[in-house]
C-alpha positions in Angstrom: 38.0 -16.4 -23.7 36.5 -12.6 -25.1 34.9 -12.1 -28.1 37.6 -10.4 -29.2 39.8 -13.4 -28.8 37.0 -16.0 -30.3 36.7 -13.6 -33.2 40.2 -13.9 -34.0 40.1 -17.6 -33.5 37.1 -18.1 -35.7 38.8 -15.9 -38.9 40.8 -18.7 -39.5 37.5 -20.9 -40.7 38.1 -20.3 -44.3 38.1 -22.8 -47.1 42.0 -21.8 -48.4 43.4 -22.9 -45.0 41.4 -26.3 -44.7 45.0 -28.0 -44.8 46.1 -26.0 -42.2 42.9 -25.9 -39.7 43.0 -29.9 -40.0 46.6 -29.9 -38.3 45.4 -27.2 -35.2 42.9 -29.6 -34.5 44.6 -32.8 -34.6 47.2 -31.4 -32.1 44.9 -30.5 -29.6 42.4 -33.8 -29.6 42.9 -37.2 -27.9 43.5 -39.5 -31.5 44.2 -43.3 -30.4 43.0 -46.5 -31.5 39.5 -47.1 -29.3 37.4 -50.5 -28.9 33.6 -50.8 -28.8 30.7 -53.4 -29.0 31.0 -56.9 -27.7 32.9 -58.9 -28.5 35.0 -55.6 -28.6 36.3 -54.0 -32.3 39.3 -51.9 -32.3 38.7 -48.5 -34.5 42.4 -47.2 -35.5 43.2 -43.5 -34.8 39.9 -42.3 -33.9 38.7 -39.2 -31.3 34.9 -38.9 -29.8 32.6 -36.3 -30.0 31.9 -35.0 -26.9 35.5 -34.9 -26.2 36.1 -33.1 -29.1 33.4 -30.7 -28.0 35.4 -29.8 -25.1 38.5 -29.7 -26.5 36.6 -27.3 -29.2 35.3 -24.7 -26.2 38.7 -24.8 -24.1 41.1 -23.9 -26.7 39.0 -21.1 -28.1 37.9 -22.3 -31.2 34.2 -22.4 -29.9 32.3 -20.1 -27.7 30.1 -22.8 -26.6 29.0 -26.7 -26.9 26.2 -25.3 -28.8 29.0 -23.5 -31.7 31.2 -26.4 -31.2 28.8 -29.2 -32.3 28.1 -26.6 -35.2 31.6 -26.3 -36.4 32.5 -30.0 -36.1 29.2 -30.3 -38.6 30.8 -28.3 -41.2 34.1 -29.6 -40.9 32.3 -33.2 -41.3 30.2 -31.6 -44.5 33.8 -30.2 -45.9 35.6 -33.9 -45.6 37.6 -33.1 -42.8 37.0 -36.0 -40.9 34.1 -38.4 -40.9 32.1 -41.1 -38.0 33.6 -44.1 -38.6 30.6 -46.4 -40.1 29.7 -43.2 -41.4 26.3 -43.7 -39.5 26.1 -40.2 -37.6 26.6 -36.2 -38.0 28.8 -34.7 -35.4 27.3 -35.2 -32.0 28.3 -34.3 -28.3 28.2 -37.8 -27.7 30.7 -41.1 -27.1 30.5 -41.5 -30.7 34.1 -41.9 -32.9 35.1 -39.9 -35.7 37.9 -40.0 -37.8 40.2 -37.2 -40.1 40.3 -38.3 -43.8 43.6 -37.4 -43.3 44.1 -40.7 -41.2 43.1 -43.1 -43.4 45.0 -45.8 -44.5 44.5 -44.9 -48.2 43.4 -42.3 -50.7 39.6 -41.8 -50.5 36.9 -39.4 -51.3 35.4 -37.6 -48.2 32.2 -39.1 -47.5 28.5 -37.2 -46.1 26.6 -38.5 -43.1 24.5 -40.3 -45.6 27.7 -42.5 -47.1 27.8 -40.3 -50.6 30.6 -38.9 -51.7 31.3 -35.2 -50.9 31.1 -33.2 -54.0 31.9 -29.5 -55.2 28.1 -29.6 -55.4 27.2 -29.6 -51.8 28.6 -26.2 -51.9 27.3 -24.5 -55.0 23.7 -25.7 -54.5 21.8 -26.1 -57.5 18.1 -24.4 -58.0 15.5 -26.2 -56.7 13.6 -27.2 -60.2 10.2 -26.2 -60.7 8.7 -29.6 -60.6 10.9 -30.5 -57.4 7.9 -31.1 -54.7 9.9 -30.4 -51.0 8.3 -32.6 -48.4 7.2 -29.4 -46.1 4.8 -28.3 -43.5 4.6 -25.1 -45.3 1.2 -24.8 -46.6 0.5 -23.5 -50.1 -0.7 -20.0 -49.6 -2.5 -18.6 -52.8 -0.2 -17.7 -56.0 0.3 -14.1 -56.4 -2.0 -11.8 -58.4 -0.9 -13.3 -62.3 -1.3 -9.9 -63.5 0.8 -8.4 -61.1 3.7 -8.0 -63.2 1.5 -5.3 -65.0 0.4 -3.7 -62.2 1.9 -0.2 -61.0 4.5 -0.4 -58.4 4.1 2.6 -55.6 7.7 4.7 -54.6 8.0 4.8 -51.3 10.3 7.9 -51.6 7.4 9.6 -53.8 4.8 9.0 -50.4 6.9 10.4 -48.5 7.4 11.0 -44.6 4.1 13.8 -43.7 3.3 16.1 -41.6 7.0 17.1 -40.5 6.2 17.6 -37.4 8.8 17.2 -34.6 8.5 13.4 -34.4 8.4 12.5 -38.3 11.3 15.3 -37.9 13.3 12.8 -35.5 12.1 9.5 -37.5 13.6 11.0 -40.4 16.8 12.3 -39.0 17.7 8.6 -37.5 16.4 6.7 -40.4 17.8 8.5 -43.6 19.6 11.8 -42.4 19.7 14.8 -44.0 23.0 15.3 -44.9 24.5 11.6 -44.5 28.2 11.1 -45.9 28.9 8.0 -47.4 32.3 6.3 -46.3 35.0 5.3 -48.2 34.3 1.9 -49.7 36.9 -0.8 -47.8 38.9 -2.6 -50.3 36.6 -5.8 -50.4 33.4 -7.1 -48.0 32.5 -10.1 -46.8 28.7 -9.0 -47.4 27.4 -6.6 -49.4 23.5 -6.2 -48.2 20.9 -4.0 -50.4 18.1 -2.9 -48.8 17.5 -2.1 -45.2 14.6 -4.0 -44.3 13.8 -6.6 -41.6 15.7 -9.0 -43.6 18.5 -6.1 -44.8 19.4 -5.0 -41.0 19.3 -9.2 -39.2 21.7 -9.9 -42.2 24.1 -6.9 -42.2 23.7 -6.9 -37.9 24.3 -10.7 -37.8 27.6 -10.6 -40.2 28.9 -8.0 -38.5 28.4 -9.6 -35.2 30.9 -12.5 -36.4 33.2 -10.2 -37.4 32.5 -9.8 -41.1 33.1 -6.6 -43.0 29.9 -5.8 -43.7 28.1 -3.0 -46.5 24.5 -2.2 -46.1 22.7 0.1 -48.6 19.1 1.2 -48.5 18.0 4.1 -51.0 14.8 5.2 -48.7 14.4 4.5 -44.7 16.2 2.3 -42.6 13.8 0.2 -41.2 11.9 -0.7 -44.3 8.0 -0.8 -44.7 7.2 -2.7 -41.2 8.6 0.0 -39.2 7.7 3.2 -41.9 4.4 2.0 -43.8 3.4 -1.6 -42.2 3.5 -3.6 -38.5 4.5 -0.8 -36.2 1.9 1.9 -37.4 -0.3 -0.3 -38.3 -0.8 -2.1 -34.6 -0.2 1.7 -33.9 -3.6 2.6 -35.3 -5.2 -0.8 -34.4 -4.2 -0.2 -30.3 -6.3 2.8 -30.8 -9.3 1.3 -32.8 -9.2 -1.0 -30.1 -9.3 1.4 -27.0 -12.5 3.1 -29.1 -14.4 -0.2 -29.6 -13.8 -1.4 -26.2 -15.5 2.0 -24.5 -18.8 1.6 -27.1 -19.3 -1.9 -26.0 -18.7 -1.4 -22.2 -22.3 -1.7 -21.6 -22.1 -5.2 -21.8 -19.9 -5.3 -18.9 -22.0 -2.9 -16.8 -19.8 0.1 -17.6 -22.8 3.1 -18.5 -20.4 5.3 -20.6 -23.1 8.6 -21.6 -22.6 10.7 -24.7 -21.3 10.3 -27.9 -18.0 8.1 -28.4 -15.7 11.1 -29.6 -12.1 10.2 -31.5 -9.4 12.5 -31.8 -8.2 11.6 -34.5 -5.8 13.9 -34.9 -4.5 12.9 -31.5 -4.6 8.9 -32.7 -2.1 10.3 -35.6 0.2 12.2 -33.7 0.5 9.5 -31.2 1.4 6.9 -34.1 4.1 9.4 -34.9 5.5 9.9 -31.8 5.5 6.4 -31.0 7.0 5.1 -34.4 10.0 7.5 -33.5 10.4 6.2 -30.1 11.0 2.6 -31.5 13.7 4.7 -34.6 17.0 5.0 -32.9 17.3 0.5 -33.1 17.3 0.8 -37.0 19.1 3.7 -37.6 22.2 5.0 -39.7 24.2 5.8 -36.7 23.5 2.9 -34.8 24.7 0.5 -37.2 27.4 2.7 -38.6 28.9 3.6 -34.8 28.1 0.5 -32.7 27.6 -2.2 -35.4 30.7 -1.3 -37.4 28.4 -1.0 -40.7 29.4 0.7 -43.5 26.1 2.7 -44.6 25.7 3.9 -47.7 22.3 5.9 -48.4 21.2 5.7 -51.9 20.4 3.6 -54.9 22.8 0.2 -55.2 23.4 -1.6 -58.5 24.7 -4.7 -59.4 27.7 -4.2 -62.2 28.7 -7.5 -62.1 29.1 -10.7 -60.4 30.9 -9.4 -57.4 30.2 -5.8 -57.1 27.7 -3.4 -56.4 27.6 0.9 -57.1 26.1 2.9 -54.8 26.5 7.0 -55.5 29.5 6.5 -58.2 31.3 4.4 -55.6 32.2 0.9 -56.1 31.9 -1.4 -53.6 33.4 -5.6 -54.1 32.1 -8.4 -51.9 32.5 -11.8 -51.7 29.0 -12.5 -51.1 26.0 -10.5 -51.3 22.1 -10.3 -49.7 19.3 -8.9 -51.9 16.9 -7.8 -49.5 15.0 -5.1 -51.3 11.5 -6.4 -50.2 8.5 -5.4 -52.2 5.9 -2.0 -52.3 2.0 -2.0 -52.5 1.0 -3.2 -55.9 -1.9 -0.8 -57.8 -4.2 -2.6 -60.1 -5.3 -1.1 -63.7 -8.4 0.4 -62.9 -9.7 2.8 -65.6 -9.2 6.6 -63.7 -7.5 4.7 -60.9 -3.7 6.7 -61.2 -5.7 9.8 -61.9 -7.4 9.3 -58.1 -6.0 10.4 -54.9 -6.0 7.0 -53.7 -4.2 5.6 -50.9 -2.2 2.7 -50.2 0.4 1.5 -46.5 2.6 3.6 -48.2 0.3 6.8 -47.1 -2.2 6.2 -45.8 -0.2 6.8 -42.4 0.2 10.3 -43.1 -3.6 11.0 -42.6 -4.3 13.8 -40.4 -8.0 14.0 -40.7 -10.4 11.1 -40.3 -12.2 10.0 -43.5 -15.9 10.2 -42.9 -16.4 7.6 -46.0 -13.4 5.1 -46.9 -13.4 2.2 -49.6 -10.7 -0.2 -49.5 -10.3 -2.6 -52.5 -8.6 -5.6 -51.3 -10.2 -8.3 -48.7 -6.6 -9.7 -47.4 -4.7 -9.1 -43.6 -3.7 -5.3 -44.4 -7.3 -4.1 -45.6 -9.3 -6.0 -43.7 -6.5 -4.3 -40.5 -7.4 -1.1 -41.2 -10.9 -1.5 -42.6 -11.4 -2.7 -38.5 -9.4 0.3 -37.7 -10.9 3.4 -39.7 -14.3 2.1 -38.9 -13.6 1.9 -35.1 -12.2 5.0 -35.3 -15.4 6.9 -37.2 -15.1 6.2 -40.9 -18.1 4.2 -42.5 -15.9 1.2 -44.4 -16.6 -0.9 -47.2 -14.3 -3.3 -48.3 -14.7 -4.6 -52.0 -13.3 -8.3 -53.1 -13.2 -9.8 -56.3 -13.9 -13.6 -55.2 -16.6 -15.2 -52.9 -14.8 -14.2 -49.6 -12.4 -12.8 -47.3 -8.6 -13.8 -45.9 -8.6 -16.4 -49.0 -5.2 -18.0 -47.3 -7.0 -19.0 -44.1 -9.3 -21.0 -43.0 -13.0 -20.3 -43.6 -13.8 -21.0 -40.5 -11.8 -18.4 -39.2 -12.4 -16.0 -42.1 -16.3 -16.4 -41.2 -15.5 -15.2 -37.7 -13.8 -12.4 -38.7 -16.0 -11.3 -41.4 -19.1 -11.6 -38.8 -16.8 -9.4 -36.3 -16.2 -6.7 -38.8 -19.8 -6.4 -39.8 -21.0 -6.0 -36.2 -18.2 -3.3 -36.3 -20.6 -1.6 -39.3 -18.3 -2.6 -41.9 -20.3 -2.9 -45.4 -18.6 -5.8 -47.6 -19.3 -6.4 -51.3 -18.3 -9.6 -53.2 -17.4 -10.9 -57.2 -17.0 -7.2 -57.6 -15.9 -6.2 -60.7 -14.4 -2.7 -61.3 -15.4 0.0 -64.2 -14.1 2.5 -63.2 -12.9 5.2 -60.9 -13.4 9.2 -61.1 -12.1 12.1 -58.8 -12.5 15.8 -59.6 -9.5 17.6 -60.4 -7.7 14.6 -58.8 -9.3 15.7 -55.4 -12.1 13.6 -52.9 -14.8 12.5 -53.1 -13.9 9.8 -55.3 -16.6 7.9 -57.5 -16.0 3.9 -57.7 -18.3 1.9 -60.8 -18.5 -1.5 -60.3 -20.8 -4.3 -60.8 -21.1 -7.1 -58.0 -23.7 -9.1 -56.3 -26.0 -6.1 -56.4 -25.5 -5.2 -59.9 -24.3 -2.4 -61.3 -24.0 0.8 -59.5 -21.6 3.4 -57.9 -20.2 4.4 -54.8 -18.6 7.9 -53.4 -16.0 8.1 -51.5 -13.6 10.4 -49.2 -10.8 8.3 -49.1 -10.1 5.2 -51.2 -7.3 2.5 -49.7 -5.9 0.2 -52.4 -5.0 -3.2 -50.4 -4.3 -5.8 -53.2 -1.2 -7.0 -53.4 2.1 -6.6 -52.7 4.9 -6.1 -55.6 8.5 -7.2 -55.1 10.7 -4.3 -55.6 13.5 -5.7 -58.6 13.6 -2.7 -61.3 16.8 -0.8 -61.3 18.5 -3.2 -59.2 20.9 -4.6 -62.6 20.2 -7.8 -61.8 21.1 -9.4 -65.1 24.4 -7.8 -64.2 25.0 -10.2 -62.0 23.8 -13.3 -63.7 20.1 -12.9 -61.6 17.6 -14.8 -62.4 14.0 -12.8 -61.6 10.7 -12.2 -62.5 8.8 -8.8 -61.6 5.7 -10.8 -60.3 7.7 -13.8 -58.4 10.3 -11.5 -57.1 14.4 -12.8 -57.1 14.7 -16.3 -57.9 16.3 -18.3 -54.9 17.0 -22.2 -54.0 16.0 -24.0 -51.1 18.8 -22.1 -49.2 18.0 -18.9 -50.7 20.4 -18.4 -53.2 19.9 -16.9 -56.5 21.1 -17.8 -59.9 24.6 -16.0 -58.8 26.3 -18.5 -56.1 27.9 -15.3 -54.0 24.4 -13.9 -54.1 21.5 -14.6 -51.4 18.0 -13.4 -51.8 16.0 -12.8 -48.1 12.4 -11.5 -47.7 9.5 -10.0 -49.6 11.9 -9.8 -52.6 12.0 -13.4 -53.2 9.7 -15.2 -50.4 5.9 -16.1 -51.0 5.6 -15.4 -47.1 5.5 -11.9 -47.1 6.2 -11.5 -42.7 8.3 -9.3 -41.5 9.4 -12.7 -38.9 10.3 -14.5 -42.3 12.8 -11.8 -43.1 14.5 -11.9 -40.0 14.1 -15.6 -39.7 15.9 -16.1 -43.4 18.4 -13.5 -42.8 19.6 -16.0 -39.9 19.4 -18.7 -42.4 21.4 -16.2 -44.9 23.9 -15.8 -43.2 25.0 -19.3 -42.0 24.7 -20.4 -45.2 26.8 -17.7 -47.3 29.2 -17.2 -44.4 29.6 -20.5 -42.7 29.2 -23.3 -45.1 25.8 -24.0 -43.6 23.1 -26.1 -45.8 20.1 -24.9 -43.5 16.7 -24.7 -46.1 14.0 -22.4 -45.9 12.0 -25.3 -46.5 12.7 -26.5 -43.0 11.5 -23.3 -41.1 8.3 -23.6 -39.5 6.1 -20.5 -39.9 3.4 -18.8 -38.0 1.7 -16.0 -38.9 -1.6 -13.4 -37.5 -4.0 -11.1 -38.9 -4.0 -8.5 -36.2 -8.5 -8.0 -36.7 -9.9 -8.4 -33.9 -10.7 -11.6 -33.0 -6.6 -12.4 -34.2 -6.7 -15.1 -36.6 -3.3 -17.0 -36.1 -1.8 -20.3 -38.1 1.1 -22.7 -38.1 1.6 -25.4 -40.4 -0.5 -27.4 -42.8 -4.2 -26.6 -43.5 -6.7 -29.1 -43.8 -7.0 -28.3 -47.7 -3.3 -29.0 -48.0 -3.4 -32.4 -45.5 -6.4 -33.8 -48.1 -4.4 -32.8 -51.6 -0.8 -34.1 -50.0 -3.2 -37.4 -49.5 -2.6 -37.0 -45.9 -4.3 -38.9 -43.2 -4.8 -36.8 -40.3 -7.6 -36.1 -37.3 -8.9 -32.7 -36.4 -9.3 -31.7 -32.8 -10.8 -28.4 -31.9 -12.3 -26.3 -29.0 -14.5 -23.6 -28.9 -13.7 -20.7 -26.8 -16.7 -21.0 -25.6 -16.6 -23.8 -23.7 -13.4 -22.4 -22.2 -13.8 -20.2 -18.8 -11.7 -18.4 -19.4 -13.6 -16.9 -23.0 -17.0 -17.0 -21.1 -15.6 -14.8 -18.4 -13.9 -12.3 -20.8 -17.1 -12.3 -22.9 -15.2 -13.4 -25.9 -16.7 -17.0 -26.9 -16.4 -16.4 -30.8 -13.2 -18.4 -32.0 -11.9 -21.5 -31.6 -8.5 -23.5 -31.4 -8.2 -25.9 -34.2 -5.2 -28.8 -34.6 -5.1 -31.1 -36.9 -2.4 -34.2 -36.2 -1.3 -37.1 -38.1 -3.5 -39.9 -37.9 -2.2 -42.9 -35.9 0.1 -40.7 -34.3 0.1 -37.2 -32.4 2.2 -35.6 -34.4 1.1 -31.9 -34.9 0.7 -31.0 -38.8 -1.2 -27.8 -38.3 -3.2 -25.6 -36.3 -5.3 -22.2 -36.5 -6.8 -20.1 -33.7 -9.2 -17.3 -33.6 -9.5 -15.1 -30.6 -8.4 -12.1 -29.0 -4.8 -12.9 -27.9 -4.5 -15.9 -31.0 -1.1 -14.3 -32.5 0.3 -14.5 -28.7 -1.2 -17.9 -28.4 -0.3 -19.4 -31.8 3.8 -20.1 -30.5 2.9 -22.4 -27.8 2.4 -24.6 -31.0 4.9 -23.2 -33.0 7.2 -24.7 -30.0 6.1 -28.1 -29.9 6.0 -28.5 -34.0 9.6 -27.7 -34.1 10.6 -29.5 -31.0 8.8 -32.7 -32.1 6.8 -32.6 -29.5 3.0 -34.3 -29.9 -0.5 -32.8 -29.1 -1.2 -35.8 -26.5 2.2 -33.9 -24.5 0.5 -30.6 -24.6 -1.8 -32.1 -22.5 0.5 -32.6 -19.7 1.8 -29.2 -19.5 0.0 -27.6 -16.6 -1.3 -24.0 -17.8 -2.8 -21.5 -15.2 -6.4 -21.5 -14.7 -8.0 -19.4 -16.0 -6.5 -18.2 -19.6 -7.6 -18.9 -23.1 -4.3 -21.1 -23.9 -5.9 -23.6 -21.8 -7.8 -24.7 -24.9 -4.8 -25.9 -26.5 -3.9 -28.5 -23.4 -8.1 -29.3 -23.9 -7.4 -30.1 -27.3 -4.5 -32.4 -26.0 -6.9 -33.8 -23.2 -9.2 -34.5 -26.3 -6.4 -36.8 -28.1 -5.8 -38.5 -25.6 -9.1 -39.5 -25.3 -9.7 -40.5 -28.5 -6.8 -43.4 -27.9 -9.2 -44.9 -25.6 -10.6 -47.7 -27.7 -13.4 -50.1 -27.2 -10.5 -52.3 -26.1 -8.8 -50.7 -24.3 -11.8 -49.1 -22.7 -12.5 -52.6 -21.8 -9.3 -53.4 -20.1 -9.4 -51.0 -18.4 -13.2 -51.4 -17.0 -12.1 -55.2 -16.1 -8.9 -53.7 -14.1 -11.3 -51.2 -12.5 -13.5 -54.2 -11.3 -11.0 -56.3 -10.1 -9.8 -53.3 -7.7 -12.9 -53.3 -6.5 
């Protein structure tokens, strides 16, 4: 069967033609009485799974068993049919099911669960604010509570600079010059606003299934982690990291003689060109020509429930993806918007090498390119207003990190609080007053990064319009499955997540788009999400922390291993860091890890992959990893579990077996 052909087959999944879709599949699957158990019990007009699974994939109207099983899930959460001791969710298995239809009387159309199906399984209400989701999502520190007050930066005010022939190409494929909108179709299955990670998986994945799809974006395709965020960033880092690996060749024997030089300038115009390179995925014409997209560049608005303007056109949808994300947040300094300060939103267009750079804000992005600017030349301080670094992770790891940057030169200052700011005529060098652990005093300045927050972008957007619930601090308010206050309206991303990753856009776009467009009831709760903090050593983490196991009143055990005592880490000279896992107690169930090292963001997934297949630390031990590499601690962690099973007891048994051999 084509695409083409299952396309076609799977338009006719829609709610009005449930009647209809009930009598397709009854005429192609094998419904007869069946017996089971001993002594045998005869189940009247039944069909089992796994032959319905078959039945599902040869007549078209599944591509796989995978799609299949998923279908016969959302039939079974509609009412169509249900198991018959209503013990089981669809399953490829020699398990019986039954169509309501077949009943011998009138019923309501029961869940997996034995409840009655209800209009409310499909208009979800919000999760309440008291509602505590059992999760291994850990809580990650509230956002800035004066944030709301803080000044949002315009991306389209920063800008695209120098226009030079690459930011010349990245622009052309991203927003070009003279782009005509087309003509809006008479209705969409998805209306998406913003172009973003989460923007471009939601309009790409709709459109893939054959929706009619609308994406608008009022800046760059792309959003901030291909403009302003992961792809220059790692950009600049790869550079950093190419400088601080020839100053500290010594250590490996390598004599390198002279001064260290950076082009900067080079470093920049490599970023650019490289930034472009990775443009043409995300662009207008890609998704227009090849996706099938409609694109409209410019501002969209919400004028009621089910439509959106963008450039005097109107555009109707039946459902809708906010996907706007969020822009650096600038604090109220006194002089501070009178400064030519910096934030990810330019600091990318740098084309000479600060010789002095502050950066006020101690999280991932400023503690990124604090490493970076400071590798590259710049003498770095980095200012926080609490007692530490990364306050999200764990201090373990943030002690490791803040040791690395400070052998790096990198000057920190803590419980700073901020006077004031001066600049003459708006120009560097820029004067910073402050009092922190040193007292009172002031600091000058070529270059001033502002790192401390991120704000979600929700202004202008007419919101209310479409009976949107959201807050300028929190973002769009969204359930458990990501829907706002409006039921044909989804929220995805930095616009309405607290886990501001470019992977969590792309990961609740996926999640977006089952749930608007296939009846799906998949939470964002579920997901299990790794992040890293690109320093160097990486700090990476999935799950739980310890801080949340011990306030969720959760027993658990730690197990960790130093790189050091991993040959692999010895050889490579890098013995600072450590894998970290902490499991249920009793059990080996993995609740949470962290690892710091050079390749932790790499190894963080071999983790990630056990959590969500329910797979157990004392498993990871049996995996056999190549000797030598740094992912060998994990399986050493595993080794360490399984030792700690051995009890006096069972010690004991086993010393009497061991004897007996003898």
């Amino acid at each position: 069967m084509t695409k083409e052909e299952h396309t076609d087959a799977a338009a006719s999944f829609d709610d009005t033609d449930l009647e209809e879709l009930t009598m397709r599949l009854k005429g192609v699957l094998d419904i007869r009485d069946r017996k089971y158990g001993f002594p045998s019990k005869t189940y009247e007009k039944c069909f089992v799974g796994s032959e319905a699974v078959t039945q599902l994939v040869k007549e078209g109207f599944a591509m796989d068993e995978e799609d299949a099983v998923r279908i016969g899930n959302m039939l079974l959460n509609a009412g169509v049919f249900h198991h018959v001791l209503d013990a089981h969710p669809f399953k490829n298995e020699e398990l019986f099911y039954r169509f309501l239809s077949d009943e011998d009387h009138g019923s309501v159309a029961r869940k997996p669960d034995g409840s009655d199906v209800s209009w409310s399984d499909f208009i979800a209400p919000l999760t309440s604010a008291k509602e505590k989701i059992l999760t291994l999502q850990p809580e990650i520190p509230e956002r800035d509570p004066d944030l709301a007050s803080f000044e949002q930066v315009e991306l389209e005010a920063c800008g695209v600079s120098p226009l030079d022939e690459h930011n010349t190409k990245f622009l052309d494929l991203l927003h070009p010059k003279e782009w005509v909108d087309p003509k809006p179709k008479p209705s969409y299955n998805l209306v998406v606003i913003g172009a973003g990670a989460g923007g471009l998986v939601s309009a790409a994945g709709a459109a893939g299934v054959g929706a009619r799809v609308a994406l608008i974006e009022s800046h760059l395709l792309g959003g901030d982690c291909l403009t302003v965020g992961c792809v220059p960033s790692k950009l600049l880092l790869r550079c950093a990291k190419a400088a601080a690996a020839v100053r500290n060749a010594g250590e490996f024997g390598v004599n390198v003689s002279g001064d260290i030089k950076v082009d900067f300038g080079f470093v920049m115009e490599r970023l650019r060109r490289l930034r472009a390179s990775i443009a043409p995925v995300d662009s207008a014409k890609r998704y227009s020509e090849k996706l099938g997209v409609d694109v409209f560049i410019g501002k969209g608005r919400f004028t009621g429930k089910n439509t959106v303007e963008v450039n005097g056109q109107t555009l109707t949808f039946a459902k809708a993806v906010v996907a706007t994300g969020g822009t650096a947040a600038v604090p109220n300094i006194p002089g501070l918007k009178q400064a030519p300060y910096h934030t990810n939103a330019s600091i990318f267009n740098l084309t000479e090498l600060p010789a002095r750079m502050g950066v006020i804000g101690a999280g991932p992005i400023g503690l990124e390119l604090a490493q970076a600017f400071q590798r590259l030349g710049s003498q770095v301080t980095v200012f926080s207003r609490s007692d530490k670094i990364m306050p999200k992770e764990d201090p373990d790891a943030a002690k490791i990190v803040e040791n690395a940057l400070r052998r790096d030169g990198v000057t920190f200052a803590y419980h700073v609080k901020y006077k004031g700011v001066e600049s003459r005529g708006g120009k560097p060098p820029i004067t910073m007053m402050l009092e922190d652990d040193q007292g009172e005093r002031s600091l000058e300045f070529d270059a001033l990064l502002i790192a401390t927050g991120r704000k979600p972008t929700v202004k202008g957007l007419g919101l209310a319009d479409a009976g949107i619930e959201y807050d300028e601090r929190l973002g769009v308010k969204v359930n458990d499955r990501m829907q706002t206050t409006n039921p044909d309206v989804y929220a995805v991303g930095d616009v309405a997540s607290k886990y501001q990753f470019t992977h969590m856009s792309d990961f609740g776009a996926r999640l977006v788009i089952r749930n608007a467009l296939f009846f799906g009831r998949d939470k964002f709760s579920n997901l299990i999400v790794p992040w890293a903090t690109y320093t160097e050593p990486e700090v990476a983490h999935v799950g739980l922390y310890e801080k949340d196991l011990k306030e969720q009143n959760i027993e658990f055990l730690t197990f960790t291993r130093e790189f050091a005592d991993v040959d692999r880490g010895i050889v490579d000279g890098e013995t600072e860091g450590f894998v970290k896992v902490h499991v249920k107690k009793g059990t080996d169930q993995i609740l949470g890890a962290t690892i710091v090292g050079s390749h932790a963001g790499d190894m963080i997934s071999e983790i990630t992959v056990a959590m969500y297949s329910g797979m157990g630390l004392g498993k990871l031990a049996n995996v056999i990893h190549p000797y030598p590499t740094a992912a060998e601690a994990i399986r050493q962690c595993g080794d360490a579990y399984n030792r700690s099973r051995l009890t006096p007891t069972v010690k004991g048994i086993f010393n009497r077996l061991m004897a007996f051999k003898r």
